[in-house]
C-alpha positions, 0 to 999 in steps of 0.5 A, spaced: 479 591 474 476 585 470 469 584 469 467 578 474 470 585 480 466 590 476 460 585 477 462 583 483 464 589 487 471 586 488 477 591 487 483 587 485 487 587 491 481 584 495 481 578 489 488 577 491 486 576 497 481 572 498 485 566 493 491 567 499 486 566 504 484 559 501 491 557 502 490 557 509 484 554 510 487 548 507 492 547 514 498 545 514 500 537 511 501 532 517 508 529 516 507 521 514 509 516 520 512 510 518 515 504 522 521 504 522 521 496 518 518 501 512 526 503 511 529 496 513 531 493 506 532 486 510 526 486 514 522 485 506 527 480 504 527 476 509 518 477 509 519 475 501 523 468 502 519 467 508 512 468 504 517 463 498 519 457 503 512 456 505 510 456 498 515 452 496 512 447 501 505 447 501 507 446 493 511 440 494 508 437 500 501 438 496 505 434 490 507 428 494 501 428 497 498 427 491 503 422 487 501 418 494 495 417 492 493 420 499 488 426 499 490 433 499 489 437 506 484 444 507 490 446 512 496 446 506 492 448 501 490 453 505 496 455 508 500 455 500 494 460 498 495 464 503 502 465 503 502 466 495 497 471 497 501 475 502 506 475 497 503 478 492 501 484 497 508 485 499 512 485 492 506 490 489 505 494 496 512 497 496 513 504 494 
């Protein structure tokens, strides 16, 4: 028996079983749920040309814009920061 049993009263099996009884107050680990699009390689392709396009867009449409000497609108400048936002998100998001 060691020390911390002698002081404490505990015998050895009543220690092993106290540290088998925490084991199950934890419970059970719940099984993760994901969509079923989390598996589908062409879904997240087709998310990222998307997200690219409309950056893409917002980029050259803001250019020509710009090189018209017309100004800019909030709405594509809006749009461009959005898309490229979200398409950071979906490249660092996956696993």
């Amino acid at each position: 028996m060691n020390e911390q049993g002698v002081r404490d009263g505990l015998k050895e099996s009543d220690e092993s079983f106290q540290q088998d009884d925490w084991g199950d107050t934890l419970g059970a680990k719940e099984p993760e749920h994901r969509s079923a699009y989390h598996s589908d390689i062409w879904f997240w392709r087709i998310t990222v040309v998307a997200l690219a396009v409309i950056v893409l867009v917002a980029l050259g449409g803001g250019i020509w814009l710009a090189s018209l000497g017309k100004d800019i609108p909030e709405a594509v400048l809006a749009l461009g920061a959005t898309a490229v936002g979200a398409l950071g998100g979906v490249v660092a998001g996956q696993r």
